[in-house]
C-alpha positions in Angstrom: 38.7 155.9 -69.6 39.1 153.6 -72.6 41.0 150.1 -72.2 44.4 150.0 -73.1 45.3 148.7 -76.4 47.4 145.7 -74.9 44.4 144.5 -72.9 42.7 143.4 -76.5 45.8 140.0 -75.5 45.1 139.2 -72.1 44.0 136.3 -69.8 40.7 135.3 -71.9 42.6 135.0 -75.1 44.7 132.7 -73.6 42.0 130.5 -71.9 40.4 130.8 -75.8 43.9 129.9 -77.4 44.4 127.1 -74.9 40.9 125.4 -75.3 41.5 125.5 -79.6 45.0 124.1 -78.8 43.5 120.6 -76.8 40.8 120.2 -79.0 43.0 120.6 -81.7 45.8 118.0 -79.8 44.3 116.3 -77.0 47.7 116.5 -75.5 48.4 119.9 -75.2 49.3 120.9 -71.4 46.7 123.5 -71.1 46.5 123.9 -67.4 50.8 124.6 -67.9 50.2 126.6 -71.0 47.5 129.5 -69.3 50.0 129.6 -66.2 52.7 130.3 -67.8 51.5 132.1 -70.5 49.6 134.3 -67.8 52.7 134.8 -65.8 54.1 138.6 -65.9 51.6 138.7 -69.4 49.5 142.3 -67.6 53.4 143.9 -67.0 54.3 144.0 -70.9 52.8 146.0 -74.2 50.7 144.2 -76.9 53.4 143.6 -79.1 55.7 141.8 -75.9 52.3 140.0 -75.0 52.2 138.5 -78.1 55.9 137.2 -78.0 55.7 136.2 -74.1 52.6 133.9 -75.2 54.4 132.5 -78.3 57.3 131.5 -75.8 54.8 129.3 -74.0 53.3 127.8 -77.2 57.0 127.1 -78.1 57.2 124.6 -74.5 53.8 123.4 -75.2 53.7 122.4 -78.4 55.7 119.3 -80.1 59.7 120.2 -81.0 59.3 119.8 -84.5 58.2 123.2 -85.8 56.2 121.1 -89.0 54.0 118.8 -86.7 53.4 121.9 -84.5 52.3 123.8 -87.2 50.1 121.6 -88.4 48.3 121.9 -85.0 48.2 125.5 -84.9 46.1 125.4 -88.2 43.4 122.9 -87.0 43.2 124.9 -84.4 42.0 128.0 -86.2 38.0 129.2 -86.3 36.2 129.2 -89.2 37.7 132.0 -91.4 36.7 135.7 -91.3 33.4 136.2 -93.5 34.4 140.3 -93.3 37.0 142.8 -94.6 37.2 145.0 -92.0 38.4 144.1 -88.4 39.9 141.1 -86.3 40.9 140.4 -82.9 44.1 139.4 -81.3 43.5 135.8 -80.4 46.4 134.8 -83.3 48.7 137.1 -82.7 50.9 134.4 -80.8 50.7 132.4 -84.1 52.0 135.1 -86.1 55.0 135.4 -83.7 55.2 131.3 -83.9 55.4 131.1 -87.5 57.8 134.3 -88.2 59.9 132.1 -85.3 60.2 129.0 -86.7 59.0 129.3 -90.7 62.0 128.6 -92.4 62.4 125.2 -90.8 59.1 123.9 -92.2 58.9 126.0 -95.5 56.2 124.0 -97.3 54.0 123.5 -93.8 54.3 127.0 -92.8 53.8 128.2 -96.6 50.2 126.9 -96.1 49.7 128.2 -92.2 50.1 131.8 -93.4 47.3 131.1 -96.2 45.5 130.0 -92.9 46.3 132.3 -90.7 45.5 135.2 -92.9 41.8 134.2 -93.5 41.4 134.6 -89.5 44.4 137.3 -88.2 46.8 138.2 -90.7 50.2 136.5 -91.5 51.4 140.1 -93.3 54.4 139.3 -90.6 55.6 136.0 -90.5 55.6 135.7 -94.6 58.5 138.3 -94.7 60.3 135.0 -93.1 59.9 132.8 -96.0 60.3 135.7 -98.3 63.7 136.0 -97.3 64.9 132.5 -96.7 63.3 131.9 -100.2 61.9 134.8 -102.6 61.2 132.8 -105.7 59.4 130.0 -103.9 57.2 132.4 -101.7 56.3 135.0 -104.6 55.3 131.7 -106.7 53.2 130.9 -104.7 52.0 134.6 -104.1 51.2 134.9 -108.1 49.0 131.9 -107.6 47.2 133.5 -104.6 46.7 136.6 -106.3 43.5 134.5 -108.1 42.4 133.1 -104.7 38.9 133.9 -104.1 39.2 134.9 -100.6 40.1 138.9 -100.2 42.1 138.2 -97.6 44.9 135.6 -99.3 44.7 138.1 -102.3 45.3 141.1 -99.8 48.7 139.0 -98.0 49.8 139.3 -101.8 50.0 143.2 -101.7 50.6 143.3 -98.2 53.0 140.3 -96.8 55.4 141.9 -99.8 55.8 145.9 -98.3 59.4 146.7 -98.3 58.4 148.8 -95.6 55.3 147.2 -93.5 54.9 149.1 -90.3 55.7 147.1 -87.3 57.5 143.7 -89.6 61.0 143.4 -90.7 61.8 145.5 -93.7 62.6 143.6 -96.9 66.4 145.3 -98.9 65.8 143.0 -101.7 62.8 144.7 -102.5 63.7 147.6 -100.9 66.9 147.8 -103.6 64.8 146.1 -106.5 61.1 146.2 -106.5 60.1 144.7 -109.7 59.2 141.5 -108.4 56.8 143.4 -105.9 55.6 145.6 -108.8 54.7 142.1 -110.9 52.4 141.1 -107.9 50.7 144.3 -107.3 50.1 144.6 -111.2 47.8 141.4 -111.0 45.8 143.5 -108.0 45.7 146.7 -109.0 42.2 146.4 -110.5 40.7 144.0 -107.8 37.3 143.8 -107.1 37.8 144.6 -103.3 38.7 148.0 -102.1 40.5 145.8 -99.2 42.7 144.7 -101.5 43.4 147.7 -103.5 44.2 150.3 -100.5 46.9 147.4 -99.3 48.4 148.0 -103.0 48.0 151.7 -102.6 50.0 151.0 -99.3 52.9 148.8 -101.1 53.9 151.3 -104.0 53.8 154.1 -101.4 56.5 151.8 -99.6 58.6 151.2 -102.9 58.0 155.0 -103.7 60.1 156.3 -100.5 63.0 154.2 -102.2 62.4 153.9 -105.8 60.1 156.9 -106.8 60.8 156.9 -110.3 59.8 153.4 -110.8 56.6 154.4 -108.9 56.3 157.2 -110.9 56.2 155.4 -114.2 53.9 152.6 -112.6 51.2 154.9 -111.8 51.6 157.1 -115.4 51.2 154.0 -117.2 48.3 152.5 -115.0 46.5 155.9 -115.2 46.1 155.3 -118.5 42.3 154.9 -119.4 41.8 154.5 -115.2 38.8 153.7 -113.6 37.7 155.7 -110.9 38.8 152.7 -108.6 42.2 152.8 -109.8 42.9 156.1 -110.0 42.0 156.7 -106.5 44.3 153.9 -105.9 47.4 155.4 -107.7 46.4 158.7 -105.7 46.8 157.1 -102.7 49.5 155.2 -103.5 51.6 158.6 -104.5 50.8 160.4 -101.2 54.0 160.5 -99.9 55.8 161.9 -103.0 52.6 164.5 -103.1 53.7 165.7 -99.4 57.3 166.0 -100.5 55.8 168.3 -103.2 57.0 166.0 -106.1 56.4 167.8 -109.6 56.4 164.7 -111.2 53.7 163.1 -108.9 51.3 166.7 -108.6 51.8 167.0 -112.5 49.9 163.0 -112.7 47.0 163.5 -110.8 46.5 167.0 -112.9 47.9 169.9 -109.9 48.7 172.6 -112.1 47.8 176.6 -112.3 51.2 178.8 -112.5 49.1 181.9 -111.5 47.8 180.6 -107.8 48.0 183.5 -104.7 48.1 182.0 -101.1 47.6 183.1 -98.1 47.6 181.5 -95.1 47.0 181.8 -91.7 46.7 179.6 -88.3 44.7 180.7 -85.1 45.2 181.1 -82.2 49.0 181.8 -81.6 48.9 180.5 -78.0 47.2 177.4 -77.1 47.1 175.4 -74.1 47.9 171.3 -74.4 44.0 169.7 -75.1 43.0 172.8 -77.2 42.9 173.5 -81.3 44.5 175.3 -83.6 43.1 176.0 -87.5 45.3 176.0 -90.2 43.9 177.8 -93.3 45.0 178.4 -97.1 43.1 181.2 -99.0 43.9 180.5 -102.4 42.9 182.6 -105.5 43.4 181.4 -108.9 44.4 184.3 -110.9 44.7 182.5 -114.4 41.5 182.1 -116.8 42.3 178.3 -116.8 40.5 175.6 -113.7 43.6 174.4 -111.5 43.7 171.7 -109.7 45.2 172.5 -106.0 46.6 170.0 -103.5 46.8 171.6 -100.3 48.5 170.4 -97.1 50.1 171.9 -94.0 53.2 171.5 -92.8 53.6 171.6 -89.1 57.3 171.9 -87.7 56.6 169.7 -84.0 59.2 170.8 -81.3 60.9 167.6 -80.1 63.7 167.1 -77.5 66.5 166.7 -80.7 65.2 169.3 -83.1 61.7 170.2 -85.0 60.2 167.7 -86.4 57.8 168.1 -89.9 54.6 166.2 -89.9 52.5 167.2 -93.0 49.0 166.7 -92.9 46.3 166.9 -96.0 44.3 169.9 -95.8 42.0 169.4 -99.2 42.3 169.0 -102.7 40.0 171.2 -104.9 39.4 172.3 -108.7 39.4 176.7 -108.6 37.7 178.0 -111.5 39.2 181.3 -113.3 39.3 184.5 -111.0 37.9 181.8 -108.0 39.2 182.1 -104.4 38.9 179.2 -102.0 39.4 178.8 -98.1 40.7 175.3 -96.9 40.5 174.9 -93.7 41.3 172.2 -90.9 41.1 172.1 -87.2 44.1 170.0 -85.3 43.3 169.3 -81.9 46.3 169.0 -79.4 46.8 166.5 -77.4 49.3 163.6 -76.7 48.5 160.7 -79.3 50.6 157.1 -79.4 52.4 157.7 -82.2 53.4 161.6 -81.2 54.1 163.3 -77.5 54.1 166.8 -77.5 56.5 169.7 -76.4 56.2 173.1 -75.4 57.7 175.6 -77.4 56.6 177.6 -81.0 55.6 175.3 -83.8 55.9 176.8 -87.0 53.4 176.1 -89.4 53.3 176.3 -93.0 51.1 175.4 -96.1 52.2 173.8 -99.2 50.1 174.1 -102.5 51.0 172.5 -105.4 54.3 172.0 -104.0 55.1 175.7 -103.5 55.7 175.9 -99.7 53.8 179.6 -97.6 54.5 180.7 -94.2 51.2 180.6 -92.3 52.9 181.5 -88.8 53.2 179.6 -85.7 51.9 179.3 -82.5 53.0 178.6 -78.8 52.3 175.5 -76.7 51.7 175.5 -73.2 51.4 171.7 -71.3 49.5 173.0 -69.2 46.2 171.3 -69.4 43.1 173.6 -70.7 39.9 173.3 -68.0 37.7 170.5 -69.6 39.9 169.2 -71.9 41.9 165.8 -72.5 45.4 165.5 -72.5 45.6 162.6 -74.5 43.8 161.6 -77.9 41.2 158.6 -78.3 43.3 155.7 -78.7 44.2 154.2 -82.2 42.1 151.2 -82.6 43.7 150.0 -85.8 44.5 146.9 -86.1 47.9 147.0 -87.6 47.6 148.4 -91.6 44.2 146.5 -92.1 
């Protein structure tokens, strides 16, 4: 059985945090810091791990939040050499500096340029963003040049209106043309890192402000790379799955004479097995269409259905040619979605136009030889 997510912030990470801390400040209470920061830690989630161990740094660490801060960074290991993964041996620092931020503006200003090149301080920087917006994004603009990926990616991200697990941002949420400024400097960076996180952003602004995303990504498709345009694809996903004309019509969906049929198999199915969903499409014009195809699965849940869409496949039909897309959706419990019994209804939606493909029936009773529950997520937040 895999390890629980929550057990990536346990006892070694604070004996590793502690031992940084006193060669960092020879009179940090470590012995005091690991008990306490130990004490009920294996009881909570990661997310209440992190916070429990902040509230021991807080008693350990000097009152003033800018002299503690300043500790914190010397603390740090040498910064990340790679894009892709990181460990939870900050987290405690993140919760620290979204704590106590404001109080040190200029200090903590640089500890989330720190923290970033080790962890990530996509978190904490929503603090100073909205005790001071012009000071922060200032000194975001002149980040955006940094040569580390990581600073340049806590441009794109640290400024989400809608980062998963941070504080939302209204100002941006309501006006996102200082956001839009940022991610203009980024949208052709070198580093894919970088560019998914502003793929990421303007599919936060588009779920408020779609029309300003809409004329963003017209404009930057313009004489696009392939780097950017799979950027701005990305970056219009959730208007895509909504079936937005405006957004299918940019990235060149089209064909008014498309049949569809579709189907999904088996109609009973036991909690641990599959289902496939499939779209048979035939384009009946002389013209190529390009098809965006996703399905459209109506979850039972305790207050209602709920509709999760999922991609199926994107493909260019010649004149008179028919196409299967299929996918295979296994059925198990997963952390961000419990199952229920009951009939799912299922649809497909191609080019926007939404098709009945059926449903089918869940039982919770467990199918011989299979798993209940999914492999666990192993992402580390929206890196």
């Amino acid at each position: 059985m895999a390890e629980p997510f929550k057990n990536l912030l346990g006892p070694a990470l604070v004996e590793r945090l502690a031992d940084g801390l006193r060669d960092a400040w020879p009179s940090f209470p470590h012995a005091r810091f690991v008990r306490e920061a130990n004490d009920g830690l294996r009881a909570l989630e990661l997310k209440a791990r992190a916070r429990h161990v902040a509230d021991a740094l807080e008693r350990a660490l000097p009152a003033a939040p800018a002299e503690a801060m300043a500790i914190l960074v010397r603390s740090l290991h040498a910064p990340l050499q790679q894009t892709k993964g990181f460990g939870f041996l900050y987290f405690p620092y993140s919760e620290y500096l979204e704590r106590h931020g404001a109080a040190a503006f200029d200090v903590a200003l640089e500890a989330n340029r720190e923290l970033t090149r080790r962890f990530t301080s996509e978190f904490c920087l929503r603090t100073l963003l909205i005790a001071d917006a012009a000071r922060t994004l200032a000194a975001l603009h002149a980040w955006s040049a940094d040569p580390d990926p990581h600073v340049r990616r806590l441009c794109s991200e640290g400024t989400r209106p809608r980062l998963p697990w941070g504080r939302h941002l209204p100002a941006f949420q309501r006006d996102p043309k200082p956001v839009l400024a940022l991610l203009e400097k980024l949208k052709d960076d070198p580093s894919e890192y970088v560019r998914r996180s502003v793929a990421n952003n303007l599919n936060d602004i588009a779920k408020d402000n779609p029309a300003a995303v809409l004329a963003v990504a017209k404009r930057w498709l313009r004489g696009a790379s392939p780097e950017r345009r799979k950027l701005v694809e990305h970056g219009l996903r959730t208007l895509v799955k909504k079936g937005d004309p405006a957004a299918l019509a940019l990235l060149g969906a089209g064909g008014d004479d498309l049949r569809v049929k579709a189907t999904v198999t088996p109609v009973r199915v036991r909690l641990g097995e599959s289902v496939t969903i499939e779209a048979r499409v035939e384009n009946r014009g002389r013209a190529t269409a390009h098809v965006v195809v996703d399905a459209r699965v109506h979850f039972v849940k305790a207050k209602g259905p709920s509709v999760k869409v999922f991609r199926l496949g994107r493909v260019d039909l010649d004149g008179g040619e028919t196409r299967a897309i299929a996918r295979r959706f296994p059925l198990v419990h997963r952390t961000i979605r419990t199952l229920h019994a009951g009939r799912h209804a299922v649809e497909v939606q191609v080019n926007g136009r939404i098709v009945k493909a059926g449903a089918f029936d869940l039982s919770l009773d467990v199918a011989p030889g299979r798993a209940a529950r999914g492999p666990r997520r192993t992402r580390t937040f929206s890196r």
